[in-house]
N, C-alpha and C positions, 0 to 999 in steps of 0.2 A: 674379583667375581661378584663379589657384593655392588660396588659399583657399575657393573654392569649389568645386574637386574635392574637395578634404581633405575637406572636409564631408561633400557627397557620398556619397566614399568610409567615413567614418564611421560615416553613418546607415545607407548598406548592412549594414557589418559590424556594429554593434548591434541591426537587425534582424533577421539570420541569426542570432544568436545567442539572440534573443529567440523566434524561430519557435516554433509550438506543438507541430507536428510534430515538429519536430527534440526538443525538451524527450518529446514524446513516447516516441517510438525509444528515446530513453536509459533512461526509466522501465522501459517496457515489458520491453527488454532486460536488464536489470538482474535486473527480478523473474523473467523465465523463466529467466535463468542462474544465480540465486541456488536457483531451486523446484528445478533438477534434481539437486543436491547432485552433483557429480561434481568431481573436483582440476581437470578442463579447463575447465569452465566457472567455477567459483568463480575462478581464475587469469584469464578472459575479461573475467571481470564487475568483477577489481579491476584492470584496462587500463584497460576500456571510463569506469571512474569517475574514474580519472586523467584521461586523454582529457580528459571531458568537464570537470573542476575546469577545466584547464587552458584550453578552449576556449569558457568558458564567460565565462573572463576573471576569475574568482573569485580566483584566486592573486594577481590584483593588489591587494588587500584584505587579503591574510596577508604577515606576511613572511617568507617563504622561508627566511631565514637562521634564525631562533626556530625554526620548523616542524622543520630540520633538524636540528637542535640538540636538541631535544624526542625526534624519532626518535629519533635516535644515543641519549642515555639512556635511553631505552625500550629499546634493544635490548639495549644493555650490561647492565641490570637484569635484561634475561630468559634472559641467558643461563645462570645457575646451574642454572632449571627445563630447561634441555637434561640437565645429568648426576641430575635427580630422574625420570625418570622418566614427564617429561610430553613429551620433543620438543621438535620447533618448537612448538610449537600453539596455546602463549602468544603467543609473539611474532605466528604469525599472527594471532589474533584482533585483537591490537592493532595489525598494522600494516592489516588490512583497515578495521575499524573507522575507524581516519584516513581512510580511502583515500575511502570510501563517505562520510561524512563531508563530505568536501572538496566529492563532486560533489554532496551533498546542498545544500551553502551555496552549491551553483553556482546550483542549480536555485529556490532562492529568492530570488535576485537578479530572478528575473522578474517582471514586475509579477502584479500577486494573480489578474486576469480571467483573463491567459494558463496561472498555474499552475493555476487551476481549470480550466478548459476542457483541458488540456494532462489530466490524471487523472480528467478523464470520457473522455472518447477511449479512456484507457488502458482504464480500470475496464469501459467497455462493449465493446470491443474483444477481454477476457480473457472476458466473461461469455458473451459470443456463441461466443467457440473452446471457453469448457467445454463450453453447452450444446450444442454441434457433436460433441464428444468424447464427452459421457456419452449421447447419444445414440449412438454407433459402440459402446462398451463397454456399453451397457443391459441386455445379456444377461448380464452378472458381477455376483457377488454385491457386488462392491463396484467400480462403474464407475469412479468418480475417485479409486479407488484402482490402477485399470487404468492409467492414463493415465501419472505420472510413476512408473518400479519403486522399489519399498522405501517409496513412501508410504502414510499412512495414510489412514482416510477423514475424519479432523480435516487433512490434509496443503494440499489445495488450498481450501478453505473458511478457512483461517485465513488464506493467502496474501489472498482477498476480505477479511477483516477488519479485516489491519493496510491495506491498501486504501483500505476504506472511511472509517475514522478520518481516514486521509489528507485524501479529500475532504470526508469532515465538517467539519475542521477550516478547508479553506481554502473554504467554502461558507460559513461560518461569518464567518468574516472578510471575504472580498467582499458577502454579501447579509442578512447581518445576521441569519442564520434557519438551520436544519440542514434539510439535504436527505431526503425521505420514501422516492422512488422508490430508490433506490441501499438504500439498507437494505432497501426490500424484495427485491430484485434478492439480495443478499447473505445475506438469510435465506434463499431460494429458491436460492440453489447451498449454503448447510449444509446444507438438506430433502436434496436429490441425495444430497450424501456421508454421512448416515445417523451424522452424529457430531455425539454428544450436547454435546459440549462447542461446538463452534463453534453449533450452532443457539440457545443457550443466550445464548453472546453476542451473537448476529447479532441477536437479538431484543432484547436488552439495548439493543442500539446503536438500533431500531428504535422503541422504547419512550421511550428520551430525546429523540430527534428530535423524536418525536411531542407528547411533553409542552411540549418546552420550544418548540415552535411553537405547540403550546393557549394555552400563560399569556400567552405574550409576544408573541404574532405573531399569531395567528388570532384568540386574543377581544378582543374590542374592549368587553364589560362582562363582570360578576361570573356570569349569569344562561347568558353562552353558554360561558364558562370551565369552569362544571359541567357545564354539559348536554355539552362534550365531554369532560371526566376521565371523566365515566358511561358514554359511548360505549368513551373508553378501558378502564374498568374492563373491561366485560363484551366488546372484544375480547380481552382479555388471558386473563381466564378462561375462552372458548371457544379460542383458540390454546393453552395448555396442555393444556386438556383432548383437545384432538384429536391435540394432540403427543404429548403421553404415553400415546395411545393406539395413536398408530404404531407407536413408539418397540416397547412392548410387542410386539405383532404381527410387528415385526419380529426381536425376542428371542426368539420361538418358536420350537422346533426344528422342523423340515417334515417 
């Protein structure tokens, strides 16, 4: 009897842990506390990734004592760059970096279906509050440079980037194929923010999806392989061509 509460009790606790929502919350949180660049958040965001190492059960896997040990020299190392002229700011970089880190080997402890489902949540979840957002700021010349102060218009489009990669990656590994709809979603918030650079890559990412589901996933002979590289070809060169004609247009002084 006793044994089978433990169990139980167990499989409860490995399944709160494993939740997709909860896995969610923490990404999500993370990224909007990392976007708004402030000392209160950035200080939140490296709790909130503690927290979560710890909760996550991931510390059980490291050893604590090494871990510690590893700090401590890291910290001692950086102390010289206090009287050069740099600050703290080594040391923070490097004690955040552990920190993020730690909850990042939390969060792939999850089985692969959960981490992907858990960063589509996310990913459509931020894309819904942009286009909510740039739709309140439409009237500024630069809307989703409205939204967080001091960013750029490359600022929240690259936040979707390193994003998307994310879930490239574990789409990639659960179904054997790169995801289409999300890169297009991701080039459609660099379009909004009007930065040349993120659309550039967003397309990049968009482009390889798409090839490497042509070769390896979608044709099934040599005959359908072509006919869609040709497809691809000539989207790519009408996407360009209509980009760099925005692009311009919008380089024009009014």
């Amino acid at each position: 009897m006793l044994n089978h509460t433990a169990c139980v009790e167990l499989s409860c606790s490995r399944a709160s842990r494993d939740n997709i929502y909860t896995a969610s919350f923490f990404v999500a949180a993370l990224i909007f506390l990392f976007a708004l660049q402030q000392p209160f958040s950035l200080a939140i965001g490296l709790f909130l990734s503690t927290l979560y190492f710890f909760w996550s059960g991931a510390f059980k896997a490291v050893n604590l004592i090494v871990l510690l040990a590893v700090l401590l020299v890291v910290m001692v190392v950086s102390v010289p760059s206090i009287f050069m002229m740099h600050g703290l700011s080594p040391l923070f970089y490097v004690c955040s970096t552990a920190l993020v880190a730690g909850a990042a080997f939390g969060f792939s402890k999850l089985p692969l279906s959960r981490s992907l489902r858990s960063l589509l949540v996310v990913f459509w979840f931020f894309w819904a509050l942009t286009l909510y957002l740039w739709w309140v700021h439409r009237a500024s010349a630069e809307p989703l440079g409205e939204i967080i102060p001091g960013s750029s218009t490359n600022g929240i489009p690259s936040y979707f980037v390193v994003l998307q990669v994310a879930v490239s990656l574990a789409f990639l590994l659960c179904r054997a194929r790169l995801p289409i709809l999300t890169p297009i979603a991701t080039l459609f918030i660099a379009f909004l923010g009007l930065g040349r650079g993120s659309i550039v890559v967003a397309f990049a990412l968009l482009m390889v999806s798409f090839i490497f589901n042509c070769l390896l996933f979608y044709g099934k002979s040599a005959l359908v392989r072509v006919g869609l590289c040709f497809l691809l070809f000539l989207a790519a060169v009408l996407f360009i061509t209509v980009g760099f004609y925005f692009l311009v247009m919008f380089s024009l002084p009014i």
